[in-house]
N, C-alpha and C positions, 0 to 999 in steps of 0.2 A: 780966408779960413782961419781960425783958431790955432796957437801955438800948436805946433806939429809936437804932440809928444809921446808920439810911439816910438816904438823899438824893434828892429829886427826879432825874427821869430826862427829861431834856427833847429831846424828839424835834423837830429845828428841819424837818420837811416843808417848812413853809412858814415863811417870816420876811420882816418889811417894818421895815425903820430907814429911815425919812425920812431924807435928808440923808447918806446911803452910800452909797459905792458897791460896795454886795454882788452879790455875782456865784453864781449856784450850774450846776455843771457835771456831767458825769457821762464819766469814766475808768475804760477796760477795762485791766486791770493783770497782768499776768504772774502768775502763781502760784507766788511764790518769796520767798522772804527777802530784803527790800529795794526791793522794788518802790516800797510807801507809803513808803517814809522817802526817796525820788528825789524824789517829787513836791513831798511833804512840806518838803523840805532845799530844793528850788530858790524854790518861791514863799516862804518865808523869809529868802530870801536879797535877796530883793525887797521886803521889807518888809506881806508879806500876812497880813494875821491871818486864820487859820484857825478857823471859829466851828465848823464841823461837818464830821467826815468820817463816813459811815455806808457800811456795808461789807456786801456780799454775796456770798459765794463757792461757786461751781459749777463741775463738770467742768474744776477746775483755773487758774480764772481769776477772778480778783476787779474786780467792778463796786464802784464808789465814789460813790457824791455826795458833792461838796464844797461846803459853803457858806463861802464867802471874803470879808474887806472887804480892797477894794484903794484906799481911801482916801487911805493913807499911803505907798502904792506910788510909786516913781520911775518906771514905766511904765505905760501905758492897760492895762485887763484883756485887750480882746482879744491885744496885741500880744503879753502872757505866757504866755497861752493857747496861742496858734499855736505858740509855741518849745515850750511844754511838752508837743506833740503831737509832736514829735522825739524826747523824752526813751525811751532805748536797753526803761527797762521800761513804756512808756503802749503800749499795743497800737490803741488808739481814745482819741478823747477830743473831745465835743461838747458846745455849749453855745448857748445864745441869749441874744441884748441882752435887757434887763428891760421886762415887759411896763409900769413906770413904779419910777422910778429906786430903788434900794433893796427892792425886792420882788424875791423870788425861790419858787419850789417847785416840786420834785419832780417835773416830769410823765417825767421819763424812765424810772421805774421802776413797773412796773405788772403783774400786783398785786402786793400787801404779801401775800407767807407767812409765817405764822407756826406752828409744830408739824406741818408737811405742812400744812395748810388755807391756804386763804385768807383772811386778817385786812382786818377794813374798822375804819377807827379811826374814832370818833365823840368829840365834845366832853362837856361837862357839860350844856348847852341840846338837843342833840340827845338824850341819854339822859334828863334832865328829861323830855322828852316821849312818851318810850318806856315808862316805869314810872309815874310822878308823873301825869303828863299822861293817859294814858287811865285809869287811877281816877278824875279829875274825870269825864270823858267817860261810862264806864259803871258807875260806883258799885262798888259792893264784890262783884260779882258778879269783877271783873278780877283781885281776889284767887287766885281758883281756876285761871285762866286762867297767871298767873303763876310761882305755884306749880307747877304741872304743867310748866310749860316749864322750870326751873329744874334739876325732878326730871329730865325727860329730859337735859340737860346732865350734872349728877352721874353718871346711872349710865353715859353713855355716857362721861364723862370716865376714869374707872375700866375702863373696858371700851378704850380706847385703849391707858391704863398697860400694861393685860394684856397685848395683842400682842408686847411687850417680852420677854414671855420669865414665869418666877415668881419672882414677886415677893411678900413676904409682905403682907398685906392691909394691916397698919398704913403699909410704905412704899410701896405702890400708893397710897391716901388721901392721904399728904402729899407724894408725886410728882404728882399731882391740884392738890392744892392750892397747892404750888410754881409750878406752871404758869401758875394762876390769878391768883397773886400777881405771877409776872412780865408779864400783861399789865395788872395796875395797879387787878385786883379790890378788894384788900384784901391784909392782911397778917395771919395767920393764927397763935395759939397753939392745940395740943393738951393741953389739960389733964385731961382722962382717958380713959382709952383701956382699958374693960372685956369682952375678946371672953367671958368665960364668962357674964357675966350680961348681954351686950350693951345697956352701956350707954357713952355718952359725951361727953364734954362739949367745944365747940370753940368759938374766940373769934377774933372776928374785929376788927382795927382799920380804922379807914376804911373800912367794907362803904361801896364804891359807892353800894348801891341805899338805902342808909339815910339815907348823907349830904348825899343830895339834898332830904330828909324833914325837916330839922329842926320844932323846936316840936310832934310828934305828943303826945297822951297815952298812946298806947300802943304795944309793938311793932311797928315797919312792916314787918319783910322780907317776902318772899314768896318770889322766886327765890332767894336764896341758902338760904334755910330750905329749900326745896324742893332744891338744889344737895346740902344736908346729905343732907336724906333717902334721894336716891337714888344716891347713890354709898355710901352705908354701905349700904342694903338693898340693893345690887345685889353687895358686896361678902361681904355675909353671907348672902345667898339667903333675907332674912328680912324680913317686912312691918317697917322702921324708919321713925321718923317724928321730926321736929326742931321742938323747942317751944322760940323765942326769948325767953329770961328777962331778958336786959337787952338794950338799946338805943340807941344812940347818937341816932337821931331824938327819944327823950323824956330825952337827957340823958347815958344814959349813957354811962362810958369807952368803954366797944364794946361788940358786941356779941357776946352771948353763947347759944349754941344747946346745948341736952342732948338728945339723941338716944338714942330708947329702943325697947321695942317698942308697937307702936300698940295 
């Protein structure tokens, strides 16, 4: 794979600094060039550090959380607050004192979409107990259970792509697998990609479901193996099936799946 050179993507929902005074608001904002940079320019001016602004735009009109420390601020937050509800591009702008000082989240926007759907974000302990956690519970029976769910995600992932209009099958798969990446699955090389003898080989870094697994002896995936399978066999109208050759749970760099016919 090419220099790795991403970066953490930190999504501040919720955030607590003892001993700040963090404020998080949420601003209806004109749909126009210059809006954010009003808001932006005044509490700057104020001496506010701006830690996160996240932005959702509809029917012409952009919703904002802003997560802010007015610490260093020459005025109280409400006091800045109120003015900034004047400002010619804030259309709305509401907020609440802190349910204990330096804590702030999100409750104003609800739910989180993502791709048209509905996105529910989960932690590393919460999916710990999703994958990892019921294998202790039902033994290696959970394997197949897994897998089949995995496979229904793949071929339905690919069957989304499609609505888009034609697409050739290889950029259907890594529009698939793009998607995947951007909600923080893994991060994905194709390393071969054979439609005549339908065979191929994909690599995944930080598979989620793996690197919750360390110290295994042997391959752990299941859903994303199952993810493989059924987005190439739904893509090729052909029984495909993904055998994980290496592993990041027993060590290896990542993981690696050759997808062939069963």
């Amino acid at each position: 794979m090419k220099e790795d050179r991403h970066v953490p993507l930190v999504i501040n929902r919720a955030l607590f600094i003892p001993g700040r005074k963090i404020r998080g608001f949420r601003a209806s904002l004109k749909g126009e060039p210059g809006s954010l940079a009003e808001l932006v320019t005044f509490l700057s001016e104020h001496r506010v550090d701006i830690m996160t602004v996240q932005l959702s735009y509809r029917l012409g009109e952009q919703s904002a959380f802003v997560v802010a420390d007015f610490t260093e601020s020459d005025r109280e937050p409400a006091e800045l607050l109120e003015e900034l509800k004047s400002k010619p591009s804030i259309l709305m702008l509401e907020y609440e004192e802190p349910l204990v000082e330096g804590f702030v989240a999100d409750r104003y926007h609800f739910p989180i979409m993502a791709w048209g759907d509905r996105a529910i974000m989960m932690g590393r302990g919460v999916l710990y107990s999703a994958f990892e956690g019921v294998k202790e519970v039902f033994g290696p029976g959970m394997n197949v259970v897994l897998f089949q769910q995995g496979y229904r995600v793949g071929r339905d992932m690919v069957k989304k792509v499609g609505k888009f209009g034609m697409v050739e099958r290889k950029r259907a798969l890594e529009m698939g697998l793009s998607i995947a990446q951007s909600f923080g699955w893994f991060r994905y090389e194709l390393v071969k990609w054979d439609e005549k003898n339908l065979e191929f080989v994909i690599r995944f870094y930080d598979n989620f479901e793996c690197e919750m697994a360390e110290g295994k002896k042997e391959a752990n995936s299941q859903f994303i193996r199952g993810m493989a399978s059924g987005s190439l066999s739904e893509l090729f109208g052909a029984k495909l099936l993904a055998k994980e050759t290496k592993c990041i749970a027993k060590g290896d760099e990542y993981c690696e799946f050759v997808i062939c016919k069963a």
